[in-house]
N, C-alpha and C positions, 0 to 999 in steps of 0.2 A: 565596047564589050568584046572580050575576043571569043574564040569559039568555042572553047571546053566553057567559060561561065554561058554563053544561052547555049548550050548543049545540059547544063544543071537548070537553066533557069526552066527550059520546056518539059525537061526530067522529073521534075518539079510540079510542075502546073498538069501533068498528064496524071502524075500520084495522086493530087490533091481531086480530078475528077473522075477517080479508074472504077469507082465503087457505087455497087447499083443499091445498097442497103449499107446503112453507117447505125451503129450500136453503139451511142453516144452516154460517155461520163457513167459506165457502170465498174462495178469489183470483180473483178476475172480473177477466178479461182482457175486453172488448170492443175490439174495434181500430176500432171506427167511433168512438167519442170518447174513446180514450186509456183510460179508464176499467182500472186495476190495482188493486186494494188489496182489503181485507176486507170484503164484505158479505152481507147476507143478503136472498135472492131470494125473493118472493113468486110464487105461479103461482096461476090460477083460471081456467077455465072455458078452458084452452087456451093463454092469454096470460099473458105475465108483468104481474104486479099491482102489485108494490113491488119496488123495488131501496132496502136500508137500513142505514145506520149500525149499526142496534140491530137488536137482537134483533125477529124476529116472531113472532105466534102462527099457527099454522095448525092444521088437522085430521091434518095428517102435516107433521112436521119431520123432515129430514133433516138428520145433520151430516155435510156436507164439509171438512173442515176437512183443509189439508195438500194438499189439491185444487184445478186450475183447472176454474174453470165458465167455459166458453166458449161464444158462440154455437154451433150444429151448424153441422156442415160442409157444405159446396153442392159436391157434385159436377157439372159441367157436362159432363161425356165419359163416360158410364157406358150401354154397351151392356148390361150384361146387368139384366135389368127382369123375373125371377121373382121370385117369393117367396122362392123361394132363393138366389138369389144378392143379392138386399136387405139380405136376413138375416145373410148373412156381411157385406155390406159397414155396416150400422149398428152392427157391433163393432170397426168400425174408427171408428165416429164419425159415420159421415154420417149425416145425416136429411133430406137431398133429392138424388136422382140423378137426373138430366137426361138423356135421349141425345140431344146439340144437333149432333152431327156426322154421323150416320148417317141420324138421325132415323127419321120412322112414315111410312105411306100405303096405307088411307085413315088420317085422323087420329082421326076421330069414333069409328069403331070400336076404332080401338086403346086407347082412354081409356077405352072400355067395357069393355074385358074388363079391364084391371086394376082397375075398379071393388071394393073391399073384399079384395084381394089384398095389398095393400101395407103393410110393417111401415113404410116410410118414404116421403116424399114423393116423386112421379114426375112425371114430362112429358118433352116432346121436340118438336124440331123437324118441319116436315114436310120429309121427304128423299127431294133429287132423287136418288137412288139407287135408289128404293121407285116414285118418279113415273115414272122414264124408264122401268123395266120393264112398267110397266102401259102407257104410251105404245106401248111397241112388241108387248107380249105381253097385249092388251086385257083377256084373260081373267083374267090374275093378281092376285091381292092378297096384296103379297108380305107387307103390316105392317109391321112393324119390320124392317130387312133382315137387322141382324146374328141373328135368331133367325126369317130366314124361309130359312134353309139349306135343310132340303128340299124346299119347294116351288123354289127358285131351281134346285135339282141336276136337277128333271126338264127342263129348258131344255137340257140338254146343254152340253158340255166352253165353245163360245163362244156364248152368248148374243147375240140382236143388243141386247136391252136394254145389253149393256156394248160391246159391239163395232160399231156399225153407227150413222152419221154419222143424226144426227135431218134427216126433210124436213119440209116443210110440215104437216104432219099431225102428225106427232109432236110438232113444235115446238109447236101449237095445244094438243094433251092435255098434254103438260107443264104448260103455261101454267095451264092451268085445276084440272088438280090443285094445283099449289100454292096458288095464289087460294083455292080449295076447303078445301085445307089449311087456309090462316090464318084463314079465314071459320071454321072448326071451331077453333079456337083456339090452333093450334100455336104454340111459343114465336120462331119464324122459321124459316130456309130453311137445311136441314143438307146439304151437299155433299159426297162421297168422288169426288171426280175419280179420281184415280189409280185406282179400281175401275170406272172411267166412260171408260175410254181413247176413246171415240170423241167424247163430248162436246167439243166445237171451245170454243175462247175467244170465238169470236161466240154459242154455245148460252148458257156457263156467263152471259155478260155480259146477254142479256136475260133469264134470273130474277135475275139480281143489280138490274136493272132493277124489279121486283117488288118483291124488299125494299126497296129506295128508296123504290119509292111507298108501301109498306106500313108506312116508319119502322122496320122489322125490322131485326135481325144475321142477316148468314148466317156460319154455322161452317164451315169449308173444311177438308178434307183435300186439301191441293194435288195437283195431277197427276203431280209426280212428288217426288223428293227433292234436297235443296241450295237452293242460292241461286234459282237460276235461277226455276223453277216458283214459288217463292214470290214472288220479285219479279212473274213474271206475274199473280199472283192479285191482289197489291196495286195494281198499274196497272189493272183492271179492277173492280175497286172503286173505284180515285178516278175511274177514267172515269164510269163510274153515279152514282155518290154513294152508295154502300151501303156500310154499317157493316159491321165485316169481325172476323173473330176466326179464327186460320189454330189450330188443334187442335195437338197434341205437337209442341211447338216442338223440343224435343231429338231424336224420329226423324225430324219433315220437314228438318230442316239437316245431321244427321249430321253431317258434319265441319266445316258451314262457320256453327255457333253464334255462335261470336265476328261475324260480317258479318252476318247474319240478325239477329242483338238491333240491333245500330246501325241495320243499315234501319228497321225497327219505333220504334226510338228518335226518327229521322228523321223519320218521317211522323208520326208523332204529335207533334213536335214542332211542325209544319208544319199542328197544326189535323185528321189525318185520325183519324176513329173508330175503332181498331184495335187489337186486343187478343190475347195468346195464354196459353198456358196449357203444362205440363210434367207429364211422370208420373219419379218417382224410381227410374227403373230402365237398364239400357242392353240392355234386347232390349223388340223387338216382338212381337206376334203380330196372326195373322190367318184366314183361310181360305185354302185351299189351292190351292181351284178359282178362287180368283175372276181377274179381269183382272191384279189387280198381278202375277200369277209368269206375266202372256203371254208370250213369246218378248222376249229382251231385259231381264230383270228382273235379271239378275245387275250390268249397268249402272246398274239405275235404285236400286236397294237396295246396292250396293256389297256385297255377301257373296255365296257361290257354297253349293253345295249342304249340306258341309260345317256351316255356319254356321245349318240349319234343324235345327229338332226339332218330330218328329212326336209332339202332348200325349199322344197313345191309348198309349202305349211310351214315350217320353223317351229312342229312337233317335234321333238325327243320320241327316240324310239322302244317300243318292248319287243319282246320276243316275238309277237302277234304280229307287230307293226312289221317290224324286221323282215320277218319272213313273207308279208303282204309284198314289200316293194323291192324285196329285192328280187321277187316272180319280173315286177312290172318295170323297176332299172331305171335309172336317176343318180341326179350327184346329190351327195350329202356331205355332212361338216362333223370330223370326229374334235372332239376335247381329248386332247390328250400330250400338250405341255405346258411346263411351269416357267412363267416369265423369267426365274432370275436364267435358266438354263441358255434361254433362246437370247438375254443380255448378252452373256458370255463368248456367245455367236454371234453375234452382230458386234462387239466390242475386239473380239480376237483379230490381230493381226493377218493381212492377207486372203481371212472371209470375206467373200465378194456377196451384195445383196442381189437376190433374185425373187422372182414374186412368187414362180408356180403358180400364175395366172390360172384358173380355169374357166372355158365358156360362162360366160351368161349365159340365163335359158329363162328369157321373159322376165328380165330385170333381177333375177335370183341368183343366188351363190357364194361364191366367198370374196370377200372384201378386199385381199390381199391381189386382185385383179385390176383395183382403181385406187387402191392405194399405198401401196407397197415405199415408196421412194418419198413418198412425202410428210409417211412414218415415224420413217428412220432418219431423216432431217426433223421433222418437229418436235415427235416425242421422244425420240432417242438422244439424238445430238443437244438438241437446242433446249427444251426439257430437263431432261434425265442427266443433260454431260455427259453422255456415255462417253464417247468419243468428240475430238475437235472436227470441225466442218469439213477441212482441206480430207482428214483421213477417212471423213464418211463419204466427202461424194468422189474418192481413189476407187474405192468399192462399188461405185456406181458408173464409172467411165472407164477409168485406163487402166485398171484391174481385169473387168472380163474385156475388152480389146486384147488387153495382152495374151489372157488364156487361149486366143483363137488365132490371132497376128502371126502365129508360126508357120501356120499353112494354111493360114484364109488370106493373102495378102491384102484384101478390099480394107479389112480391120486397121490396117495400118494408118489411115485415112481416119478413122473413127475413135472419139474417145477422149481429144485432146483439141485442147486450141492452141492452132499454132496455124500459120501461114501455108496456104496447098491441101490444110485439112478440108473434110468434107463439115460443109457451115449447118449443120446440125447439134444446135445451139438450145438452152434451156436457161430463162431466165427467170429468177424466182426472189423473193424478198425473204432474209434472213429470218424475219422478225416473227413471220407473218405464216409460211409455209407451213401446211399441216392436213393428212387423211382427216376423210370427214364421211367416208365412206364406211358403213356399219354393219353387221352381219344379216340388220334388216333392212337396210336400206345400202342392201353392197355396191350398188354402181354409182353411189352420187359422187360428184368430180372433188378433187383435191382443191384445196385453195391455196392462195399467195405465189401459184404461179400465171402469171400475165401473158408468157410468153412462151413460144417453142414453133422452132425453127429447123426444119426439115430441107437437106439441099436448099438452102439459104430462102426456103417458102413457108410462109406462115401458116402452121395448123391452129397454135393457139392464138388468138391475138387480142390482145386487151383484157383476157380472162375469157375469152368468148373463143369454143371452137369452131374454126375456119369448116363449116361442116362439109362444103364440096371440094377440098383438095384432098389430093390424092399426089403427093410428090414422092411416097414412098417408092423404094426400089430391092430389088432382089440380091440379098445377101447369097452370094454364092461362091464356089471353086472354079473357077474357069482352067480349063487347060492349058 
């Protein structure tokens, strides 16, 4: 034998033993290069190591067979960021949850405390919802705003952080907490106007001004709902030059979906950066106290009292009730879209899904937290036909990767299976995959996924969550 053949044959023999975990005889969907058919997945040391034809050898082989292996799912709208509420949401599949619309502030610290907390990957925006409060109420650090509820409730019924026109001064701290922000590594500038009623379109447009210069996306919860607000937020993004991604495309349009997709279509047609995203459901939630139910909200939300439910009971609200809880502050679930609309959105090309997770608070809340992705693969795709498999789980992996891959480089790693990628993997059965999680019963886990695989560590395994790992890691900017 001369020396280039046992130079192949030990080449050879080292391939077949390189791999600590083998994902044996399943259908690997990848939607970043078409990639469908039989193979068998190599993982080592957190990354996937082979993608193959044939058989591999590893130290633990798995057979999925009759199963897709799919990249993990990227949630980019995911407010709730415990332990718990991770937990339930990587048995729906995800293995990275973002809160890119609410976002953090300060940013450094909030990346600190979930340090070793995480079953699945985390990050966030820094958000001017979190900045303007510290702007006007110096002493606060609200963090993350959708799980800084009590500190925000000792502020009282109208806060000026949401109610009260920024001047000079405020304009200044703004400013520099987001700079502060992305200098700490925040994934861009997360905005909830509509909870920001006093923020002017001369405020929102100079940090929009920021992410320009900073090359960032800001994720926008527009000011109010329909056409209008959205069209405003898009004019002051091409004004600036700032990359724009407008959050739940099916509750900010409400009824005017069909004219909201074509604008979006339009501008992007026209060369503008701009992106959106949809949750598979037709109600919302939110907080009770916050700015969106100020006076005039029956306008802005198009539903009246009626059409709210308070999560602590799963009452419907009156006026009486209304005004009782929104003194005492809690999340609640509005009615207020029509399935075929929110199809439309989820069916449109280049709509990426996203949950708008919000906390659980003692098992309570909305549903679209624990089951978002298992939805819109069961009822939608698999169900409904809305769409074929390959383009629904594009909208679930290599869709929002790419919306961030510009200037998050970590993203370039995530979203796709390919060789060097990070082995955050989601295996699920065609047949079988489906939310099972209810508005009364919102945190019960998703079924027909067996498997999920975080830096090539099992959270889910067998259907059964891996309850003490923790192989999550910080989605961040590094300098």
């Amino acid at each position: 034998m001369n020396a280039r053949l046992i130079f192949a044959f030990f080449a050879t023999a080292i391939q077949l033993n390189a791999h600590e975990l083998v994902l044996a005889n399943g259908r690997v969907m990848d939607p970043a290069s078409g990639l469908d058919a039989v193979r068998h997945i190599g993982i080592t040391g957190g990354k996937i190591s082979a993608i193959s034809e044939t058989p591999l050898q590893g130290d633990k082989v798995l057979d999925v067979a009759g199963h897709v292996v799919s990249p993990g799912f990227i949630d980019l709208h995911a407010h709730g960021q415990t332990t718990g509420d991770l937990q339930i949401k990587v048995q729906d599949g995800v293995t990275t949850a973002l809160d890119l619309e609410g976002g953090v502030y300060p940013v450094a610290e909030w990346y600190q405390s979930m340090e070793g907390t995480a079953p699945i990957h985390y990050g966030a925006t820094v958000g001017h919802i979190s900045a303007r409060f510290a702007a006007f109420h110096p002493n606060l650090k609200t963090g993350q705003w959708a799980g800084g509820k009590t500190r925000l409730a000792l502020l009282g019924p109208k806060p000026d952080g949401a109610n009260k026109v920024a001047g000079e001064i405020e304009m200044m701290r703004m400013s520099e907490s987001i700079r502060r922000g992305l200098d700490e590594g925040a994934l861009g500038v997360g905005f909830g106007i509509n909870y920001t009623p006093a923020a002017t379109p001369t405020e929102i447009e100079a940090l929009f001004r920021i992410a320009a210069e900073r090359k960032v996306t800001a994720f926008v919860h527009t000011r109010a709902f329909g056409i209008g607000p959205i069209r405003e937020v898009i004019d002051s993004a091409k004004k600036t030059g700032a990359s724009l991604h407008i959050v739940h495309i099916g509750s900010s349009s409400i009824g005017d979906v069909p004219e909201v997709l074509k604008l979006i279509d339009d501008n992007r047609a026209a060369g503008m950066d701009l992106t959106t995203e949809v949750y598979p459901y037709t109600a919302a939630s939110t907080l009770l106290e916050s700015a969106m139910f100020n006076p005039g909200w029956q306008d802005n939300l198009r539903i009246s009292y009626g059409d709210i439910v308070w999560t602590a009971t799963g009452e419907r609200l009156t006026k009486e009730t209304f005004e009782k809880y929104r003194q005492q502050g809690g999340w609640v679930i509005m009615y207020m879209m029509k399935d075929a609309n929110v199809e439309m959105a989820i069916a449109h090309p280049g709509v990426m899904i996203a949950s708008d997770g919000v906390p659980f608070v003692e098992g309570k809340g909305h549903p679209r937290g624990a089951g978002t992705y298992a939805r819109v693969l069961g009822h939608y795709s698999r169900e409904n036909k809305l769409l074929p498999l390959m383009e629904t789980l594009a909208k679930m992996t290599i869709l929002p990767a790419k919306r961030l891959e510009g200037h998050v480089p970590m993203m370039k790693h995530k979203g796709r299976i390919a060789v060097d990628a990070d082995a955050d993997i989601t295996v699920f059965d065609p047949a079988k995959v489906i939310d099972r999680a209810t508005f009364e019963a919102p945190t019960t886990p998703s079924a027909g996924i067996p498997h999920v695989l975080v830096n090539g560590i099992f959270v889910v395994r067998d259907g059964e969550l891996v309850k003490d790992a923790r192989p999550g890691r910080a989605v961040v900017v590094t300098p």
